[in-house]
C-alpha positions in Angstrom: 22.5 67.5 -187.3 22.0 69.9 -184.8 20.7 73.1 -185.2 21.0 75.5 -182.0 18.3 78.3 -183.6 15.7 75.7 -184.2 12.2 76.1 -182.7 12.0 72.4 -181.9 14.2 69.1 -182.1 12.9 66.8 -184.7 13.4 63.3 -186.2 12.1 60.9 -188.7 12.6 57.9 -186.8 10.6 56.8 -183.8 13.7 54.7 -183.0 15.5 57.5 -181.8 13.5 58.2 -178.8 13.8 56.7 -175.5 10.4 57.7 -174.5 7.0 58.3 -177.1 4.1 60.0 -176.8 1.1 59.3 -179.6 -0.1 62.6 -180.7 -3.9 61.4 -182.6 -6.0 63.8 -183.9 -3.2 65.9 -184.3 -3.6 69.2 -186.7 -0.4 70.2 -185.8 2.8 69.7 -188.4 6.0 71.3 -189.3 6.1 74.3 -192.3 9.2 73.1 -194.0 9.9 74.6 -197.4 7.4 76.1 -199.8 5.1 76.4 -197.2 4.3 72.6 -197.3 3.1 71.0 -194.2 4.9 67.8 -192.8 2.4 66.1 -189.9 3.4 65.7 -187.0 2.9 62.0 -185.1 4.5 62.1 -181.9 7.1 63.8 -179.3 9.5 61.6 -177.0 13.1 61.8 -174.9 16.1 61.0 -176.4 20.1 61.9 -175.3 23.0 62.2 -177.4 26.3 60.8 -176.6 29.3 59.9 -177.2 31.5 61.9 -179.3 29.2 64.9 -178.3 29.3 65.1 -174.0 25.9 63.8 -172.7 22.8 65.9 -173.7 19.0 65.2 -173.0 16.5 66.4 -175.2 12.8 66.3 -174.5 9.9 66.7 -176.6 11.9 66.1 -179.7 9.0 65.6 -182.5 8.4 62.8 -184.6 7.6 63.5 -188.2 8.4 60.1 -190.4 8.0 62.4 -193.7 11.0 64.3 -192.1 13.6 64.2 -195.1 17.0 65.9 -195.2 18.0 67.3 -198.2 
């Protein structure tokens, strides 16, 4: 889902990104509801295609606890 007032593109799935960066000893994480804390593991590359025309995102975050609700 794509969400054009977001501070920063996110997914659950490391699979999605063409590129990866480890992010260890990382204190950084996403505020998500209630104020919880979801940790953030990584950033990578990814594009979108087909239906959507071509778009490359970069330093879309990986957070595995990432749920959508």
């Amino acid at each position: 889902y794509m969400d054009t007032g977001a501070t920063s593109h996110m997914t659950s799935s490391q699979g999605n990104l063409l590129s990866y960066f480890n992010l260890s000893n990382n204190n950084r994480g996403i505020i998500v509801r209630n104020n919880h804390s979801i940790p953030i593991y990584g950033y990578g590359h990814t594009n979108l295609s087909s239906p959507n025309p071509p778009l490359s995102l970069k330093h879309v975050l990986h957070a595995p606890n990432l749920l959508k609700t």
